[in-house]
ZADREN-624484 format. One line per 3 residues: their letters; for each residue x, y, z of N, C-alpha, C, O. Coordinates in steps of 0.05 Angstrom, whole numbers, plus 5000, padded with zeros to 4 digits. Atoms other than C-alpha are relative to their C-alpha. Layout:
# residues N
A	X/Y/Z/X/Y/Z/X/Y/Z/X/Y/Z ~ ...
//
This chain:
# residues 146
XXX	4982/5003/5023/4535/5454/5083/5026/4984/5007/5031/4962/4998 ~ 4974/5019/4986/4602/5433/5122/4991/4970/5007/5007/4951/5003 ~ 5000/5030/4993/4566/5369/5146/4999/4990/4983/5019/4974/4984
XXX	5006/5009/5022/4542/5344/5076/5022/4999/4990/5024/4978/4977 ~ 4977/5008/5015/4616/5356/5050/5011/4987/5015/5026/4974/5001 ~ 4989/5022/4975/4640/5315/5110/4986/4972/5000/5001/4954/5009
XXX	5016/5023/5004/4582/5256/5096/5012/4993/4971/5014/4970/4963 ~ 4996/5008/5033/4605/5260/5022/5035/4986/5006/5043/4964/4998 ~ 4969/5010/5008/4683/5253/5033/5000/4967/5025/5012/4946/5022
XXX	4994/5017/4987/4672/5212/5090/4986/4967/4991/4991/4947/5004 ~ 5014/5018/5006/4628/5161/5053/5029/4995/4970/5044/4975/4971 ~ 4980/5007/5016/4679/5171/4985/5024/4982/5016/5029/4959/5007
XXX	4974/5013/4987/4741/5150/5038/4991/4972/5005/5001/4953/4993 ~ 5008/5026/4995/4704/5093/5065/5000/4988/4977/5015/4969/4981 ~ 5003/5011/5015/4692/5069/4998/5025/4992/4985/5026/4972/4971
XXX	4969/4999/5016/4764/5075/4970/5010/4979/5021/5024/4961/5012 ~ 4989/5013/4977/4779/5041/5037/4999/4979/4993/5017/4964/4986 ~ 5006/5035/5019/4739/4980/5013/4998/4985/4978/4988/4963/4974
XXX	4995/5003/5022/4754/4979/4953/5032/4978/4999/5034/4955/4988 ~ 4979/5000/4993/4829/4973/4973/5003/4973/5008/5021/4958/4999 ~ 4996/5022/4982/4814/4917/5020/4982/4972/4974/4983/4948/4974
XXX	5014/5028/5015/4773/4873/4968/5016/4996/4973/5013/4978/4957 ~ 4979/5007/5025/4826/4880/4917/5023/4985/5003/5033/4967/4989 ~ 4981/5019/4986/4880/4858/4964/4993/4977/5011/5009/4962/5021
XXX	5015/5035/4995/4833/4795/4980/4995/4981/4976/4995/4956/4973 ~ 5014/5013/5024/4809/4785/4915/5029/4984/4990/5025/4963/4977 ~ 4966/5005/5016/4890/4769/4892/5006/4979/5015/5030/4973/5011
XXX	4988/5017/4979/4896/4717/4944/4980/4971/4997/4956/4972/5003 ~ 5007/5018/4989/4882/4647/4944/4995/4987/5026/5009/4986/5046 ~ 5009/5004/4966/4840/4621/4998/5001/4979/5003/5003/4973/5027
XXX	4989/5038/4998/4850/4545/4990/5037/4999/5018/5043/4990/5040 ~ 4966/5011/4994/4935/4546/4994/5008/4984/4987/4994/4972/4971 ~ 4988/5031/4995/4980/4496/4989/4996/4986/5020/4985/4994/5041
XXX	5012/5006/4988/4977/4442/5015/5034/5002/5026/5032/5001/5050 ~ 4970/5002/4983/5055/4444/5049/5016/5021/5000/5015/5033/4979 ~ 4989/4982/5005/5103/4497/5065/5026/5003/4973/5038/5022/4963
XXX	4988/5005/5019/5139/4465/5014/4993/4998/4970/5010/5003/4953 ~ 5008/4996/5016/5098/4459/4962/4995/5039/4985/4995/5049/4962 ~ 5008/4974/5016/5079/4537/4961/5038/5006/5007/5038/5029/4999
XXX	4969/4991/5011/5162/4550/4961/5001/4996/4975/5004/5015/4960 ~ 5000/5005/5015/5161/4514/4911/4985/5008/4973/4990/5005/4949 ~ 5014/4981/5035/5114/4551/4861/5011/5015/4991/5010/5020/4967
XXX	4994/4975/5009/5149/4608/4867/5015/5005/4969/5029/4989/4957 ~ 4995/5004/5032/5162/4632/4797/5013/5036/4993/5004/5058/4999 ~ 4988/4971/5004/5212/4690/4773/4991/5016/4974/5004/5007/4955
XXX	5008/4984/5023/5178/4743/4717/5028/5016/4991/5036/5030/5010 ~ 4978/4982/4999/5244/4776/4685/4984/5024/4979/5000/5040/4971 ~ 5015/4983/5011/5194/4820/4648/4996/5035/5025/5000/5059/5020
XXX	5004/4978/4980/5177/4861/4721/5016/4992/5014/5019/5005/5034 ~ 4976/4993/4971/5235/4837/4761/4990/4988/5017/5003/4989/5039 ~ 5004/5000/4969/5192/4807/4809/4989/4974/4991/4982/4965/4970
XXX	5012/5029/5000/5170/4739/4835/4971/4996/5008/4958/5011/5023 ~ 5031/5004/4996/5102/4710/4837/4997/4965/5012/5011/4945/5005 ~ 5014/5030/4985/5068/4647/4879/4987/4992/4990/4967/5004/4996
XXX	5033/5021/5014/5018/4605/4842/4991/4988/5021/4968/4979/5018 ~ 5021/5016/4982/4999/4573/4902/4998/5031/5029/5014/5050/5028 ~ 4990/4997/4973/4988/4604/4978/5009/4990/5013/5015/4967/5008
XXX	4996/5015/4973/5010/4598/5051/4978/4974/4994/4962/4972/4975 ~ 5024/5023/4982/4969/4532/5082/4990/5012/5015/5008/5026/5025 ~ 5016/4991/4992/4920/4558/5117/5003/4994/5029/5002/4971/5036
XXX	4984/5001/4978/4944/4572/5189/5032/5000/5002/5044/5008/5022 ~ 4973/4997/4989/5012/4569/5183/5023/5017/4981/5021/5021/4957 ~ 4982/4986/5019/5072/4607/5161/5031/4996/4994/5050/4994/5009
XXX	4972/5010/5014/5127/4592/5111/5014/5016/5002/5007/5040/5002 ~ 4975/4984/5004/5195/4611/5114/5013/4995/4968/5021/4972/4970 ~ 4988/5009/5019/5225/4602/5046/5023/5018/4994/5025/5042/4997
XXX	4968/4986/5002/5301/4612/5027/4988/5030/4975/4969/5031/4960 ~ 5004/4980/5009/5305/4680/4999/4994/5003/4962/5011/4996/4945 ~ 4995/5007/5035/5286/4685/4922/5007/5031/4986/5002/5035/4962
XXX	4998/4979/5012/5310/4761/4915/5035/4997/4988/5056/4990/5000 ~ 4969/5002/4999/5372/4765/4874/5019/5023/5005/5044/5019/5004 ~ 4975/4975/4999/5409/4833/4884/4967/5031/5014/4943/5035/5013
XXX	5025/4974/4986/5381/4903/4925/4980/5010/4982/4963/5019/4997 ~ 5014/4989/5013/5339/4927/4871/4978/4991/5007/4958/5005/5010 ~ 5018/5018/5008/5300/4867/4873/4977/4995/5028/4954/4987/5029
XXX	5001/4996/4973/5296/4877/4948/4990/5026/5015/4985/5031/5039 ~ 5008/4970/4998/5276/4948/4940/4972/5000/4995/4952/5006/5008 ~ 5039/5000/5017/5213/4936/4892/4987/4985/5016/4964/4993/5020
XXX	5028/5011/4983/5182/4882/4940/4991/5014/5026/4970/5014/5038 ~ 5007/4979/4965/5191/4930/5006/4979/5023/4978/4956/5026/4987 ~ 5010/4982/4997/5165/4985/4965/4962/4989/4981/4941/5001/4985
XXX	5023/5013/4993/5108/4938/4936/4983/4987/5019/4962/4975/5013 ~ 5011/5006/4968/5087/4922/5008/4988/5027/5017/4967/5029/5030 ~ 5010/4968/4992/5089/5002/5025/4979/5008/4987/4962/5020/5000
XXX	5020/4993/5017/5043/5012/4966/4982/4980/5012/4966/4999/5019 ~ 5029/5019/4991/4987/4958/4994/4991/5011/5016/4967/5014/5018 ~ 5006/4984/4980/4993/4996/5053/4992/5030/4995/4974/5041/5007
XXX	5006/4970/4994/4986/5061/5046/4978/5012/4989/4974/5036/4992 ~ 5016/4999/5022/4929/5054/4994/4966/5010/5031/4951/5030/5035 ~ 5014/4998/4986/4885/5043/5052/5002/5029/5027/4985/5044/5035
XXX	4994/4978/4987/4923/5089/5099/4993/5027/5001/4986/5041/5019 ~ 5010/4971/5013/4914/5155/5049/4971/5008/5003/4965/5032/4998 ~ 5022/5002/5016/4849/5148/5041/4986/5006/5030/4970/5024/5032
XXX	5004/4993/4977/4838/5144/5119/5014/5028/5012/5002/5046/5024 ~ 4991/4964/4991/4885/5206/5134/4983/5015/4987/4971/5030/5002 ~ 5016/4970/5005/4845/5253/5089/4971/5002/5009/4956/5021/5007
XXX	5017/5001/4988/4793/5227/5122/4988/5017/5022/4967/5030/5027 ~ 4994/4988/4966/4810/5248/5191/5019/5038/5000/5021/5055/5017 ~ 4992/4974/5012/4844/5311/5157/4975/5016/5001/4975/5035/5017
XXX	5020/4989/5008/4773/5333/5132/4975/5000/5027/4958/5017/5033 ~ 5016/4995/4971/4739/5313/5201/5006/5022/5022/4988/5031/5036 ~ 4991/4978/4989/4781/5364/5235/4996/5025/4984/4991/5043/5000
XXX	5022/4980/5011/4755/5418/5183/4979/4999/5006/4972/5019/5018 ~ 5019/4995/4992/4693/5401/5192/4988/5001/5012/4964/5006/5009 ~ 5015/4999/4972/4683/5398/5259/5018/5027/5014/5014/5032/5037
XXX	4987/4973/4992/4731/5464/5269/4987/5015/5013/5001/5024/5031 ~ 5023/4976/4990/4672/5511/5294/5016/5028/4992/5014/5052/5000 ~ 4985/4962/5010/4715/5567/5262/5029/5003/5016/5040/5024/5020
XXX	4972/4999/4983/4782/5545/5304/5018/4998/4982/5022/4975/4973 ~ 4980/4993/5017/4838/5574/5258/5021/4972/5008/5030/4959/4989 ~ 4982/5020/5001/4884/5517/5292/4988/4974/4997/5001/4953/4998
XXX	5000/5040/5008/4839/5452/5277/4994/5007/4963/4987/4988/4948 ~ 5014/4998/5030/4821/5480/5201/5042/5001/4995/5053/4988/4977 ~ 4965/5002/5016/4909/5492/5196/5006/4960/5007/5020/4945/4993
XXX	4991/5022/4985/4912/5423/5235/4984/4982/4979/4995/4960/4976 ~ 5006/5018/5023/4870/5391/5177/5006/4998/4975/5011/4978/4961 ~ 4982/4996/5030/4893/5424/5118/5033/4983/5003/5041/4972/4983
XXX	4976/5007/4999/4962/5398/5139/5009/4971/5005/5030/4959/5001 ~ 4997/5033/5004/4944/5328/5153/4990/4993/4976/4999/4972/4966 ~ 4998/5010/5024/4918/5326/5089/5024/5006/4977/5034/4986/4965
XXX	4980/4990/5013/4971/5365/5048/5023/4979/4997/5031/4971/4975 ~ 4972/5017/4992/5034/5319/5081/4982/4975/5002/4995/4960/5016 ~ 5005/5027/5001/4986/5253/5076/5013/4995/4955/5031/4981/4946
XXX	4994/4990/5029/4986/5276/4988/5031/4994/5004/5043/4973/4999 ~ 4962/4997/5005/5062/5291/4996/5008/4970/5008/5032/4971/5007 ~ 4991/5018/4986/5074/5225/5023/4990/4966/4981/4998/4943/4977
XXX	5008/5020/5019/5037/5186/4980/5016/5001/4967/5032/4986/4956 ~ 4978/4995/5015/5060/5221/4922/5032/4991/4999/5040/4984/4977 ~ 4974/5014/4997/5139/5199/4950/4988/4971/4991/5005/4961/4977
XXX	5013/5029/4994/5100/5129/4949/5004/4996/4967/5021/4983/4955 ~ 5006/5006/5035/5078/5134/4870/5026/5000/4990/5029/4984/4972 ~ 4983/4995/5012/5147/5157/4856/5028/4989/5000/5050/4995/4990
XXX	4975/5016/4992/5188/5104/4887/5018/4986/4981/5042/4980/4983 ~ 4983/5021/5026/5202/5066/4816/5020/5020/4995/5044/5012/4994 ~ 4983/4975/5013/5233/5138/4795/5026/4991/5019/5050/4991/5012
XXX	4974/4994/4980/5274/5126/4860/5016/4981/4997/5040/4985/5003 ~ 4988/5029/4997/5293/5055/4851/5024/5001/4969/5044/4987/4966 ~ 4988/4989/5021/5318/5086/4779/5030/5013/5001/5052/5010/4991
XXX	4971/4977/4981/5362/5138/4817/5027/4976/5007/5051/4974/5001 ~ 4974/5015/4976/5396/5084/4864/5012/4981/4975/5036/4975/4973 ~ 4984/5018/5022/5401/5039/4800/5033/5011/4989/5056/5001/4988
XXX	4985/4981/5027/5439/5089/4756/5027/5005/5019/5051/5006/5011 ~ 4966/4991/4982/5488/5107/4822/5008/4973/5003/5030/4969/4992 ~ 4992/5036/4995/5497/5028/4839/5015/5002/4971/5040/5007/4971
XX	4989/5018/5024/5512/5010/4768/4993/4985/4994/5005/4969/4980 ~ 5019/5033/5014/5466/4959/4755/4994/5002/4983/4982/4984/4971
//
């Protein structure tokens, strides 16, 4: 019984895993630009979400520096914590993984069944902070004054 719920989550995780990874591929042009200048130059500001978008990519091999297009911390907040969200999508998904492998390979050891419940519990809590970052970016707004 324990292994079959261990094949099941461990096959669910994997799947969320690659899921994760072909969504963050699928969004990406695989051509480029053709210059580091040309993909600066797409960049394009949405005042709808606050945030900027590329119409083109990198060139393939190399990497642009382009002058900064954030205008004030907020703006500077949402792309760090849109970068944390890409990450951790994959990350979560691997901790409760490795959470549930230490259950189920416990043999009845009270400290790897606490040692899994708790890597999964605080991976949840952590992600959760993750989902709730806009709330946070709200917070810092409202004390800033923006």
């Amino acid at each position: 019984m324990k292994k079959a719920v261990f094949v099941s989550i461990l096959i669910i995780g994997i799947l969320i895993f690659q899921v994760s990874i072909l969504l963050f591929v699928a969004n990406s042009n695989v051509l480029g630009a053709s210059t580091c200048e040309q993909y600066c130059n797409s960049r394009q500001y949405d005042p709808t979400t606050g945030t900027w978008h590329y119409t083109e990519t990198e060139p393939v091999g190399t990497v642009c520096v382009c002058p900064s297009p954030h205008k004030d911390l907020i703006d500077i907040l949402r792309q760090i914590i849109k970068a944390v969200f890409l990450v951790s999508i994959p990350l979560t998904s691997l901790m409760i993984i490795i959470g549930a492998y230490y259950i189920v390979t416990s043999g009845g050891v009270p400290d790897r069944v606490k040692k899994g419940k708790s890597i999964i519990i605080w991976t949840l809590v952590g992600f959760t902070v993750i989902l709730l970052s806009e709330a946070i970016i709200g917070v810092i707004k409202a004390i800033i004054g923006s």
